[in-house]
C-alpha positions in Angstrom: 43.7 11.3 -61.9 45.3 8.0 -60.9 43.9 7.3 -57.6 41.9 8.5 -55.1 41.2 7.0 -51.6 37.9 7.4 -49.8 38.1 6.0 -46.9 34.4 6.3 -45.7 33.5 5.1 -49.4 31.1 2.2 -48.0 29.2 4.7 -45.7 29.4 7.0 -48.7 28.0 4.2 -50.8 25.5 3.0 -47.9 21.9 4.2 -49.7 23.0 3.9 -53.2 20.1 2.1 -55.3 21.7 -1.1 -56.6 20.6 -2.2 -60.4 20.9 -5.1 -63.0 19.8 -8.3 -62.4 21.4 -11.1 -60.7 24.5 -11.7 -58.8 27.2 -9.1 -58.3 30.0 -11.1 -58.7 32.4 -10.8 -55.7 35.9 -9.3 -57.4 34.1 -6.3 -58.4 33.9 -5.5 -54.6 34.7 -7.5 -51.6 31.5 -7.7 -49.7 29.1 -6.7 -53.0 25.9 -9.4 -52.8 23.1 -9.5 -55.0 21.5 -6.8 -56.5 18.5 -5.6 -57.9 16.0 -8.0 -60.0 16.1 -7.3 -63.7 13.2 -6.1 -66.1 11.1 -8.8 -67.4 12.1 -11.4 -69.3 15.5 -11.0 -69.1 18.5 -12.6 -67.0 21.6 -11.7 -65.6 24.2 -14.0 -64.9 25.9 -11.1 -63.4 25.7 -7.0 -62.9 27.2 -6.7 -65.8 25.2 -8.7 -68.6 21.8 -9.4 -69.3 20.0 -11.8 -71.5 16.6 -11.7 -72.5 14.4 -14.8 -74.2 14.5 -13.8 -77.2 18.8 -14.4 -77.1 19.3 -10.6 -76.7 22.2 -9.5 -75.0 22.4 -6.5 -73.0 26.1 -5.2 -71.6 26.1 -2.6 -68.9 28.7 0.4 -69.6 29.5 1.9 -65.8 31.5 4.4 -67.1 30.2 7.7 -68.8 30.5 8.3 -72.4 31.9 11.6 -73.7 33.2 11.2 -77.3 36.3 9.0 -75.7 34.7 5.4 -76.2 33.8 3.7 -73.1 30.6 2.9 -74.9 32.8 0.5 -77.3 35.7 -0.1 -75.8 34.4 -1.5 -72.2 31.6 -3.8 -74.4 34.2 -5.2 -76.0 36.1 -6.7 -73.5 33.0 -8.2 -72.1 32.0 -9.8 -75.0 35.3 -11.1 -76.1 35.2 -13.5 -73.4 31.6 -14.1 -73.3 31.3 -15.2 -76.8 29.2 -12.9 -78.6 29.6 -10.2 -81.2 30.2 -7.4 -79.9 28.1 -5.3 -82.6 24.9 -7.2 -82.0 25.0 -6.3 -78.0 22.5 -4.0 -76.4 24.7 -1.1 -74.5 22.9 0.6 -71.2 24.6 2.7 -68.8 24.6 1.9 -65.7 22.9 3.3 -62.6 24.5 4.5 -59.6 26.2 1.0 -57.5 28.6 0.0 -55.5 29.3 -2.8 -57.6 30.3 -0.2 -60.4 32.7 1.3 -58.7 36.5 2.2 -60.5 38.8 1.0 -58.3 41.4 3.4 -59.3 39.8 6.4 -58.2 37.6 4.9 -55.6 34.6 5.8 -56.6 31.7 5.6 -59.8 33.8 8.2 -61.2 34.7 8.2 -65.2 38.0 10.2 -65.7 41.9 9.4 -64.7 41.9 7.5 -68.1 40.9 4.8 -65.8 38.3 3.3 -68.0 40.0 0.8 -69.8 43.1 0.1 -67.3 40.0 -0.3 -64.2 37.5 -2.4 -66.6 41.2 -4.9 -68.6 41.0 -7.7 -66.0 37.4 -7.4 -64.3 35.2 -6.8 -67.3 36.8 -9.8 -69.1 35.7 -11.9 -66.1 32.3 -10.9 -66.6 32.4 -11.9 -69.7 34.1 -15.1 -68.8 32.0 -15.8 -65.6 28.7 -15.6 -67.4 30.0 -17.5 -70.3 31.1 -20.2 -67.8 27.5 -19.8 -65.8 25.7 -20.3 -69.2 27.6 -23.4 -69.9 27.2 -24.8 -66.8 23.1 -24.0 -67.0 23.3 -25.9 -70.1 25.5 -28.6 -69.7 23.2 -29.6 -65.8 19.9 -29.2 -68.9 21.6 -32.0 -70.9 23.1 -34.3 -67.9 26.8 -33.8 -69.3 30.3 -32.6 -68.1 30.3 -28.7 -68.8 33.9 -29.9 -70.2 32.1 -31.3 -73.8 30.2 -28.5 -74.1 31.3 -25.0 -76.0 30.0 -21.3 -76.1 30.2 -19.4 -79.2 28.2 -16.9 -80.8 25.6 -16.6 -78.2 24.8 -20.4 -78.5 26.4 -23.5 -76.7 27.1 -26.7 -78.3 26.9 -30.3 -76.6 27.5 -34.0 -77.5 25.4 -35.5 -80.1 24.8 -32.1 -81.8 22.9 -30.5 -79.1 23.1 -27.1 -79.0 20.8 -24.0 -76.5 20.8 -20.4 -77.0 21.8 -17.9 -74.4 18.7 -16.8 -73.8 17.2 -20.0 -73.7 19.5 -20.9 -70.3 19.7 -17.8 -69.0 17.4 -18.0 -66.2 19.0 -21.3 -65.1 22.6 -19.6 -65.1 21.5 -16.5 -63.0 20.9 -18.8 -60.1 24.0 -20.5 -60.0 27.0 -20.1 -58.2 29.6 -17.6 -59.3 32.7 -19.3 -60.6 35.6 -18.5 -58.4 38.4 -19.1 -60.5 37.5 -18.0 -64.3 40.6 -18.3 -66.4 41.1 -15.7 -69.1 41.6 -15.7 -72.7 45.1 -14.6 -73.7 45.6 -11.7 -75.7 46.9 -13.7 -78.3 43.5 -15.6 -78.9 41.3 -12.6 -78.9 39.2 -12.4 -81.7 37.3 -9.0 -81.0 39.8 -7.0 -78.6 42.0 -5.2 -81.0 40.3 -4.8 -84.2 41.5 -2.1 -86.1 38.0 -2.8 -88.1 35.6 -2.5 -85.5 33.2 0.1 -85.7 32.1 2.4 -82.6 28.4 1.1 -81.3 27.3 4.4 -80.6 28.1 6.5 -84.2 24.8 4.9 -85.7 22.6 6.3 -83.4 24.9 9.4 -82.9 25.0 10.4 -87.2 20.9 9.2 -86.8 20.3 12.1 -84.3 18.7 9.5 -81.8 21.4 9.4 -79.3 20.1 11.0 -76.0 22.3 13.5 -74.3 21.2 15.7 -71.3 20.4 18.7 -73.4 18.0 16.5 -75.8 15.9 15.2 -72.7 12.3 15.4 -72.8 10.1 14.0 -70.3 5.9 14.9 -69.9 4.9 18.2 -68.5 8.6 19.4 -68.4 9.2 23.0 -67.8 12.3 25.0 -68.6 15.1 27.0 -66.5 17.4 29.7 -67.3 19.3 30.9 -64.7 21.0 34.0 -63.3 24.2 33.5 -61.4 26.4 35.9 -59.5 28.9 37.1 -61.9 32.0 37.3 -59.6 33.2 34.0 -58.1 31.7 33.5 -54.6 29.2 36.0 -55.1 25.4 35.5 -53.8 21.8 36.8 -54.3 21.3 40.0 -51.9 17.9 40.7 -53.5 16.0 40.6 -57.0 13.1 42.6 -58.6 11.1 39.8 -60.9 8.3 42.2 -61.6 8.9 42.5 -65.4 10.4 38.7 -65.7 7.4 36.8 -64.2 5.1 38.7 -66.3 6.8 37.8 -70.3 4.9 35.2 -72.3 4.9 31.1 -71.2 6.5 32.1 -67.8 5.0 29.9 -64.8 7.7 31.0 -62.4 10.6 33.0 -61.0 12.6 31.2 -57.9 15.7 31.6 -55.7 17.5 29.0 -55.3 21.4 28.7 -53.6 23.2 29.6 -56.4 20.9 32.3 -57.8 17.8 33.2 -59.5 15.9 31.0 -62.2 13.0 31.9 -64.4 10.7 28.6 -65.3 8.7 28.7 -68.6 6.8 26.5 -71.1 10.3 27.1 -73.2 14.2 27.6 -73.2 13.8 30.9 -74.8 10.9 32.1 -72.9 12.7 31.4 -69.7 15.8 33.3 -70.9 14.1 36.3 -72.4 12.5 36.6 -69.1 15.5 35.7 -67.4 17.4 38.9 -68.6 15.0 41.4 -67.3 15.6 40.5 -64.0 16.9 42.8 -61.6 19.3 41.4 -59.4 21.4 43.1 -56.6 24.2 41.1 -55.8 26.1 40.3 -52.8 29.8 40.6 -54.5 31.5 38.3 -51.9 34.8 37.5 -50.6 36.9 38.1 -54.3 34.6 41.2 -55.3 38.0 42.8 -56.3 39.8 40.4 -57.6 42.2 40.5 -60.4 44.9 39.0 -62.5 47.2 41.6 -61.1 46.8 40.3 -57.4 46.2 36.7 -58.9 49.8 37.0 -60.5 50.8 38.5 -56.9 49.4 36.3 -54.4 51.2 33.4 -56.5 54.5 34.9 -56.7 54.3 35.6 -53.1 53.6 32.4 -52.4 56.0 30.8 -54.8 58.9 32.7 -52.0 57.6 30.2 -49.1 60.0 26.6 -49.3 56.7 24.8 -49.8 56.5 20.9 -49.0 58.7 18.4 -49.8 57.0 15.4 -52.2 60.6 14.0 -53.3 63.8 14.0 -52.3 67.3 12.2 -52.9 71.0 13.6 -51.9 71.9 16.8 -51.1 70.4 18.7 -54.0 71.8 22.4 -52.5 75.2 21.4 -51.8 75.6 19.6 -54.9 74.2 22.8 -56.9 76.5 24.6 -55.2 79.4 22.2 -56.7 78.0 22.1 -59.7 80.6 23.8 -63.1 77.6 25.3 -64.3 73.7 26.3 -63.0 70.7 27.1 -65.1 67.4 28.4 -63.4 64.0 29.2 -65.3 60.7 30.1 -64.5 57.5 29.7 -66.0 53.9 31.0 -65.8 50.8 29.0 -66.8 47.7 30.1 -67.1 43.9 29.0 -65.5 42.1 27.2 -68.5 38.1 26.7 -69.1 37.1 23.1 -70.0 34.6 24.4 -71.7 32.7 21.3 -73.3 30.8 22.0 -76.4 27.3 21.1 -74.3 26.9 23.3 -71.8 25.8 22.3 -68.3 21.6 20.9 -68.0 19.4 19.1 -66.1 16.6 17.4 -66.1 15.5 16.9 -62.4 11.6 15.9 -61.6 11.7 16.0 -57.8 8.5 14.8 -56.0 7.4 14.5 -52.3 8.5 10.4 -52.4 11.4 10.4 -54.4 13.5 12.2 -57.3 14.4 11.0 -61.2 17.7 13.3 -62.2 18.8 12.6 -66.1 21.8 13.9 -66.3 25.7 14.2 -68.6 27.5 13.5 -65.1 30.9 11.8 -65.0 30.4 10.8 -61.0 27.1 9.0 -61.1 27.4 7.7 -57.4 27.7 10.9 -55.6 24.7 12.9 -57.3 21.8 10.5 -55.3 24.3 12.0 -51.6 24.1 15.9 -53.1 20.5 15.8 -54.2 19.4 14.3 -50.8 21.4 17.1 -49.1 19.4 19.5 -51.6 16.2 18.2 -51.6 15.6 16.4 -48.1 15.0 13.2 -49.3 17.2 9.8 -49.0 19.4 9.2 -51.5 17.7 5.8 -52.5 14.7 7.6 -52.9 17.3 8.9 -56.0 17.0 7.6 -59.3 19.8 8.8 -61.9 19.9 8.1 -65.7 23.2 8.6 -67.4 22.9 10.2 -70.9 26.0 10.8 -73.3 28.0 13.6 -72.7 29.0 16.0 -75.1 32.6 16.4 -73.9 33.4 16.3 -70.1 37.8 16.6 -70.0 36.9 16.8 -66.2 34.5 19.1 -65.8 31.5 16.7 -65.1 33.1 15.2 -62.0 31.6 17.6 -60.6 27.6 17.7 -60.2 27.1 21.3 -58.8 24.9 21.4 -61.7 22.5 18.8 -60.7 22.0 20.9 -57.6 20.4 23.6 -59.5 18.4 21.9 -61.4 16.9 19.7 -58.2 16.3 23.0 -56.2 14.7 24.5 -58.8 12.3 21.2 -59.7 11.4 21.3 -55.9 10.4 25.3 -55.9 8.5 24.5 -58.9 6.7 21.0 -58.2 7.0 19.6 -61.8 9.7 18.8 -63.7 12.6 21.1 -65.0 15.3 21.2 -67.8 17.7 23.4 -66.6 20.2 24.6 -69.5 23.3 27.0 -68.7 24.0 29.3 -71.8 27.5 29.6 -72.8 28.2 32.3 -71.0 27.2 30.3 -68.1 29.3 27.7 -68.8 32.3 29.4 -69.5 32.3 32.0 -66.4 30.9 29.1 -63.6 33.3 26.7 -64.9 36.0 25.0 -62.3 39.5 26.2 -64.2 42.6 24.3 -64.6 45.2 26.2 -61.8 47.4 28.3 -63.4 50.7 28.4 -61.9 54.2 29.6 -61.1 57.2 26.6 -61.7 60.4 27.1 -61.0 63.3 24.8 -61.9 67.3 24.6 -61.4 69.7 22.0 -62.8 73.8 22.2 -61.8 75.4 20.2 -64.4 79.3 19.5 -64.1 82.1 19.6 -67.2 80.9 17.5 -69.6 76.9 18.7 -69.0 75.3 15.5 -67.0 73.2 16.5 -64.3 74.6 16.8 -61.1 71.4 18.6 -58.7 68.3 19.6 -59.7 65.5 21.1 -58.2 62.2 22.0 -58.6 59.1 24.3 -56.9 55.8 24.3 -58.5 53.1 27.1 -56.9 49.0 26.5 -57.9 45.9 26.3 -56.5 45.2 22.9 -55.1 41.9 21.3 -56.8 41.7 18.3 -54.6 41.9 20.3 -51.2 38.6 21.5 -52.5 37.1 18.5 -54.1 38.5 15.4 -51.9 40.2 17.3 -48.7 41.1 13.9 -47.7 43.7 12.8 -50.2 45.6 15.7 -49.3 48.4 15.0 -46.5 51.3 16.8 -45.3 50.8 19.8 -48.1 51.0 17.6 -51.1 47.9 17.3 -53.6 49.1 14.1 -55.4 47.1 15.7 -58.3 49.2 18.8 -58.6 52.7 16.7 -58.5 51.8 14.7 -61.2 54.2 14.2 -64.2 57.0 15.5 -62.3 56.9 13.2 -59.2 58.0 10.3 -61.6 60.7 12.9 -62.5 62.4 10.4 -65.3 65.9 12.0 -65.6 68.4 10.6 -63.4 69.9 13.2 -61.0 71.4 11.8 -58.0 71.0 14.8 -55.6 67.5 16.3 -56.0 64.5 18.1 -54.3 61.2 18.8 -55.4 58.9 20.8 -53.8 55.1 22.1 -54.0 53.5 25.6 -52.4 49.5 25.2 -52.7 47.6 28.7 -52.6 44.3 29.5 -53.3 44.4 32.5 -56.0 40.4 33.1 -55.9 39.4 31.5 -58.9 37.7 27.7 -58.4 40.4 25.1 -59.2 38.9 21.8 -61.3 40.1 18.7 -62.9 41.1 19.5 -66.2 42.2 16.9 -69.1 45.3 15.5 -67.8 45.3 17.8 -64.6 48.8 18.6 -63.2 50.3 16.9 -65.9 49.9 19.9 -68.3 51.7 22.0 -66.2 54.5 19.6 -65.4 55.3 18.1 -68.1 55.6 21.3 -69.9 57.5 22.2 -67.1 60.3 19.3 -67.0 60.2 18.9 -70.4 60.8 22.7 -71.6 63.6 23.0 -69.1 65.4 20.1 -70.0 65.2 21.4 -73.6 66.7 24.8 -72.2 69.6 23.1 -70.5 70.1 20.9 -73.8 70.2 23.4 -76.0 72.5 25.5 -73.5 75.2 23.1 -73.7 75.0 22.6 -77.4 73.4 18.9 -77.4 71.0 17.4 -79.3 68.0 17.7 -77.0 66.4 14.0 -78.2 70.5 12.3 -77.3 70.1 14.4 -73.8 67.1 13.3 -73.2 68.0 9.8 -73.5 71.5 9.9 -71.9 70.3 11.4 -68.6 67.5 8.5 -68.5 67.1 7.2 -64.9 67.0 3.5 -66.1 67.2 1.6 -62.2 64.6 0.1 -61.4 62.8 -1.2 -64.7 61.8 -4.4 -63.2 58.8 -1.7 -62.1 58.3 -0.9 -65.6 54.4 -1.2 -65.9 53.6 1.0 -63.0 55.3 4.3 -63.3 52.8 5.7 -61.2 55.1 6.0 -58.0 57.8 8.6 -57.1 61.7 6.8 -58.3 59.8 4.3 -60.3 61.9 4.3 -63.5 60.3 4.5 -66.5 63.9 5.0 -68.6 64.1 2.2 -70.7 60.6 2.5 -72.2 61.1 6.5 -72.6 64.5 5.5 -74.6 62.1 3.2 -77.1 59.7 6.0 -77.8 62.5 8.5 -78.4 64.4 6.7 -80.4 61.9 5.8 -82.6 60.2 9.2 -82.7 63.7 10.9 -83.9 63.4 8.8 -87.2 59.5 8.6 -87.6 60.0 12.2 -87.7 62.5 13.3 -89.7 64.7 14.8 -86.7 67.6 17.1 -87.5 66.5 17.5 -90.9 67.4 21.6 -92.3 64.5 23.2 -92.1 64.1 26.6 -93.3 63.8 29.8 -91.4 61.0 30.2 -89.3 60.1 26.4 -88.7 61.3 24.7 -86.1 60.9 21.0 -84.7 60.5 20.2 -80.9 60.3 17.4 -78.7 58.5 16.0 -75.6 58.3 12.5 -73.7 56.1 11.5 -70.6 54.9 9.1 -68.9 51.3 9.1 -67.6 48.6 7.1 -66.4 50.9 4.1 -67.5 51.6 5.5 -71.0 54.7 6.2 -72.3 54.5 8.6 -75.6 57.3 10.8 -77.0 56.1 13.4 -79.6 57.5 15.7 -82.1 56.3 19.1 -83.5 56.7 20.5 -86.4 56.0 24.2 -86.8 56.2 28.0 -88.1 55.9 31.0 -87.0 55.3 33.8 -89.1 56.7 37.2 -89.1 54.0 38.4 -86.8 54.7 35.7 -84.6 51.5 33.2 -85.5 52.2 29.7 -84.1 51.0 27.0 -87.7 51.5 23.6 -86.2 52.0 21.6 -89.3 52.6 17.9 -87.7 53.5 16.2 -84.9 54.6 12.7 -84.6 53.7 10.3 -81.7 55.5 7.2 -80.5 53.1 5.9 -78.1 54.3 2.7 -75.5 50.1 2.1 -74.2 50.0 -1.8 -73.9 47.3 -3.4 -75.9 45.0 -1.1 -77.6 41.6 -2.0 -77.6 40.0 -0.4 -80.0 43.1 0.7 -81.7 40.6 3.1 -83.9 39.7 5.1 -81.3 43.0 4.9 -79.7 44.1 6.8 -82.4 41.0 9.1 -82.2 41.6 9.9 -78.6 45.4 11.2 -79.8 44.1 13.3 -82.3 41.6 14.6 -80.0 43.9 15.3 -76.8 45.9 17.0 -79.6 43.5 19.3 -80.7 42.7 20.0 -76.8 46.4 20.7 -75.7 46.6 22.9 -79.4 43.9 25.1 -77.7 45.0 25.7 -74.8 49.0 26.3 -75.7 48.0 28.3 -78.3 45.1 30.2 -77.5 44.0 29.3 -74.0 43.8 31.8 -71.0 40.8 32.7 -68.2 41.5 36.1 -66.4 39.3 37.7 -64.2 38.4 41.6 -63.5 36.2 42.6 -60.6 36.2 39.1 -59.2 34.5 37.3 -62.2 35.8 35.8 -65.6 36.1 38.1 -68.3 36.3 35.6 -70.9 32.1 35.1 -72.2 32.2 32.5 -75.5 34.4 31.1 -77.8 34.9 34.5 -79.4 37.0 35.8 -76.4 38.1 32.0 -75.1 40.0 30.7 -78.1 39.6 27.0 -79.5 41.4 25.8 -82.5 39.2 25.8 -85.9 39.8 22.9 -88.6 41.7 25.2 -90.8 44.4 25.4 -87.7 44.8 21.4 -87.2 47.7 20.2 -87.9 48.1 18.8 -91.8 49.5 15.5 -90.1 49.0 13.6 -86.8 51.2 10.5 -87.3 51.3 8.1 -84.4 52.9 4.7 -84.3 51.8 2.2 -81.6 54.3 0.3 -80.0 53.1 -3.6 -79.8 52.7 -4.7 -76.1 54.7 -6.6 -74.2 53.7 -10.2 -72.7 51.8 -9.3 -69.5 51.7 -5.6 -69.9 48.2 -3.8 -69.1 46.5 -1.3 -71.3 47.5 2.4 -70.1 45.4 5.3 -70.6 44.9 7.2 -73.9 42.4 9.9 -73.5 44.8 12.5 -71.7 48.4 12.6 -71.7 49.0 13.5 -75.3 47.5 16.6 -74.1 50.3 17.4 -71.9 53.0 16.2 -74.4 52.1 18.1 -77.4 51.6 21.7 -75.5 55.6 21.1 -74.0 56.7 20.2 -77.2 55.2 23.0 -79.2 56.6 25.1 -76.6 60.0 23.5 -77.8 59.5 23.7 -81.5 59.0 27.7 -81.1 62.0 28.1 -79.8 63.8 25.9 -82.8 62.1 27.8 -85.2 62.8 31.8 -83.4 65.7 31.2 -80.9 62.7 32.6 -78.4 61.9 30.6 -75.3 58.7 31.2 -74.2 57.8 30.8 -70.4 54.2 31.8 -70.2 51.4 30.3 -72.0 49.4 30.8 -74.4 52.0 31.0 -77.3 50.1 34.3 -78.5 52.3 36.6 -79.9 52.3 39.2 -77.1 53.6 36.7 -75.0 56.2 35.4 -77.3 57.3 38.9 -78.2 57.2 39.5 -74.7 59.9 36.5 -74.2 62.3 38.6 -76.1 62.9 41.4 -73.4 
């Protein structure tokens, strides 16, 4: 997710509660003005700091924290400018407000790997603003030019060895004007930003067991929920029989609410021993008979319309016509759980005058809108407490969840911890679209690329989700990864069909470009190997390299990304060991991207045994990300997106039967264990260049490994495998 525009976002935004102490300063949000007062005894220079008496610093994280860093990473860049070290900072997340808002997606949304590339200028300018406020505070205390006067370790010095704490000025800086001009540290000065030593804030309290996510909530007098849900998608309640259920042990009640039926009970286990007596008729809905044979069927069927056109240059058909020789290939990919280790939960106390939700939500801002729709209050009247997440990849942008939970706390008049078992989670999930993809490259006598086209076919998540980003056919979220096509074709035509196959469509870890990127990147393996060429030197010959004066965007259709792609490959071939004999059975493939202004090449190393078992042994990242923050979790966040994209390639697929999901836990929905990681994830960082931004880290590796294993199966088997998961039915079933 890149960007998404809202454009009633300040209506949208209207009755959010505001929070932190202070002034909002104004290049968070043209228009933002002061917000809420702080707690007592502390001061906020802006919305993003406080500082209490006692020199305490306290730095608000806006973005949710699900394993990828945020929690770190963001406090870092505000304290590298405002003096202070970073591990003796306070971290809170912040409430729902408009002055939090990412402006690459629009909205208080966490996901897009957006974190880090929204929070690199303006977050350092908290820092810097307050630090610039506190100096001023103390410099008008001691009648001197703020000029002789220096912050550094929470303190300020003066002339003649005088010297203030933060704290101790705080209250004076919070009322003065907001610097308009705040200059910036350069990277080259940073002292925090960067440190390969630094330590995540939150592991402490994580390895302690007092870090609060949703499911460890407790509150007073809080009741549990288990809950019954249609088991076909789109199915509702047509009646229930809670006679035996209402009557087990700690139960204090059995309600209906939109989705379906919950039991309420002193405990989890009460409420779901009860819960599975019930007796539920259900209303089997629009996709009662749904199945992967008409899933498969409606999307070939739609694959035959031209679809929309999202790019196009030349005359791709005449020129394919022309061309000395064609190749065509299609692929299948399948719909994907997120599946998050905790499980969707709750805890909503809604009252007569107002509601408190505590929740694992990546989209803080909209849950006060839907929980006023649900509950028929205001959405100030709306309080929302951010707890860590355990996982999210896309999932928690969504906060149907929160519904349940508020309609059930309403029924009930007291407050409820709704928990979704497993099974739950995993069959009232929002997949990842599966899809059909179909490219075609005409290449003349000597092999360079001459036409090309492409025609993807998937459900369309954000016609669903944000209707209004949606224009003229195209989801910018389904073309991603292939609308920056990188290989330079003069005469070329890409096209999208969107069709809803029945099964919800949801943002999944690095969306579309999964299925792209696999896509492009398999294909342009096929044709390499075709016409006998190295497939890392074809890669980089076909290049589109106009245009690199754009080189730090990359986010736009025919914005070259050529040179930087070269860099990664080229240094990926050696890091690797590329072209080295390997013996039967292993193979080595290859993958480069772009995404969310990364550029990473990678290389797998594999086998594949006799009964056709993928065993990824390494794979080797070159990545091009700008500067890394945290360059310890950078590397984290690759090792994690490769463990993710391993899953799904390997083992990944959601069918349904009789309109709902077949697949019930991990026993059935396949995740890879330790004993299946690769021995090695090597990855090299290249240093920044002057000026360039940070891109994102926590998703496109997941793309680029999953087309590069595709590639390294085929080096190791001569098979080229078209659908995933890599199982090996499907790669036997290549062979036909």
């Amino acid at each position: 997710m890149d960007h998404i525009n809202q454009p009633a976002r300040r209506d949208f935004l209207k009755g959010s509660a505001a929070v932190g102490g202070g002034l909002a300063l104004g290049f968070y949000l043209p228009g933002a003005s002061k917000v809420a007062e702080a707690q007592a005894a502390t001061h906020s220079p802006n919305a993003w700091v406080k500082i209490g008496t006692d020199n305490s610093v306290t730095i608000m994280c806006a973005r949710s924290e699900m394993g990828q860093d945020v929690y770190t990473s963001l406090t870092m860049l505000v304290a590298e400018e405002l003096e202070v070290d970073v591990n003796k900072v306070k971290v809170e997340f912040a409430p729902p407000a408009e002055v939090y808002i990412n402006a690459l997606l629009g909205g208080q949304i966490t996901g897009g790997s957006t974190s880090v590339r929204d929070g690199w200028e303006k977050l350092r300018k908290a820092g810097a603003s307050a630090r610039m406020m506190l100096v001023n505070a103390a410099a008008q205390q001691w009648g001197v030019d703020a000029g002789q006067c220096k912050a550094a370790g929470g303190s300020i010095t003066g002339p003649g060895g005088k010297k203030v704490t933060y704290g101790q000025v705080a209250e004076a800086a919070s009322k003065l004007e907001v610097p308009k001009d705040v200059p910036l540290k350069p990277v080259s000065e940073f002292k925090q930003v960067g440190n390969k030593a630094q330590k995540r804030l939150d592991t402490p309290a994580k390895v302690a067991g007092t870090a609060t996510f949703g499911i460890d909530v407790r509150v007073p007098n809080m009741l549990y929920a288990a809950v019954a849900m249609p088991p076909m998608i789109g199915g509702k309640v047509a009646s229930f029989n809670d006679a035996r259920a209402k009557n087990m042990p700690g139960v204090k009640a059995v309600v209906q609410y939109s989705r379906g039926v919950a039991v309420v009970a002193d405990s989890y286990w009460q409420a779901k021993k009860a819960k599975d007596l019930l007796q539920i008729t259900w209303d089997e809905g629009p996709n009662a008979n749904n199945d992967m044979g008409k899933v498969w069927g409606g999307l070939k069927e739609a694959a035959s319309q031209p679809g929309a056109v999202f790019r196009e240059a030349g005359d791709a058909d005449s020129a394919m016509k022309g061309a000395a020789k064609v190749y065509e290939a299609t692929y299948e990919l399948p719909f994907l759980s997120h599946s998050p280790m905790e499980p969707m939960n709750t805890v909503a106390d809604v009252r007569a005058d107002g509601a408190t939700i505590i929740t694992p939500t990546q989209f803080q801002q909209l849950v006060p809108f839907v929980v006023a729709g649900a509950t028929g209050l205001k959405p100030e009247q709306i309080n929302v407490i951010t707890t860590f997440l355990g996982g999210g990849f896309g999932r928690r942008v969504e906060v149907d969840y929160t519904i349940d939970a508020a309609e059930i706390s309403k029924a009930v008049g007291a407050p409820v911890k709704m928990v979704w078992s497993r099974e739950d989670d995993l069959t009232h999930d929002s997949y990842r679209p599966g899809g059909i993809y179909t490219a075609r490259m005409g290449v003349d006598a000597a092999g360079k690329p001459v036409a090309y086209t492409y025609h993807g076919t998937s459900p369309s998540i954000s016609s669903r989700l944000f209707p209004s980003i949606v224009k003229d056919g195209i989801d910018p979220f389904a073309v991603e990864a292939i609308d920056n096509f990188p290989y330079a074709v003069a005469n070329h035509k890409l096209t999208y069909q969107m069709h809803d196959a029945g099964i919800t469509p949801g943002y999944w870890r690095g969306v579309s470009h999964n299925l792209n990127c696999y896509v492009v990147e398999g294909f342009i393996d096929e044709v390499a190997h075709a016409l006998g060429k190295d497939p890392i030197q074809y890669r980089i010959d076909n290049l589109e390299y106009e245009g690199e004066k754009h080189k730090w965007s990359g986010l736009s259709a025919g914005i070259a990304v050529g040179g930087r792609m070269k860099t990664v490959l080229e240094q990926v071939r050696g890091k690797s060991g590329w072209g080295k004999k390997l013996p039967e059975g292993r193979g080595m493939g290859v993958a480069v991207m772009e995404g969310y202004n990364t550029v990473m090449a990678a290389v797998v190393e594999l086998s594949v045994t006799k009964n056709y078992d993928v065993i990824v042994d390494k794979v080797t990242y070159v990545v091009d990300a700008g500067p890394v923050i945290h360059p310890d979790q950078g590397s984290a966040q690759m090792e994690s997106c490769t463990i993710y994209g391993l899953s799904a390639c390997l083992f990944g697929e959601i069918t349904v039967k009789n309109g709902g999901v077949e697949q019930m836990n991990f026993d059935q929905y396949r995740v890879v264990r330790m004993n299946e990681t690769p021995k090695s994830i090597d990855i090299t960082w290249l240093p920044a260049a002057k000026d360039q931004p940070p891109g994102g880290l926590g998703e496109p590796a997941t793309a680029v490994v999953q087309a590069a294993v595709g590639n390294a199966i085929f080096s190791a088997t001569g098979i080229r495998v078209r659908r995933m998961p890599f199982t090996p039915e499907n790669i036997k079933g290549a062979m036909a």
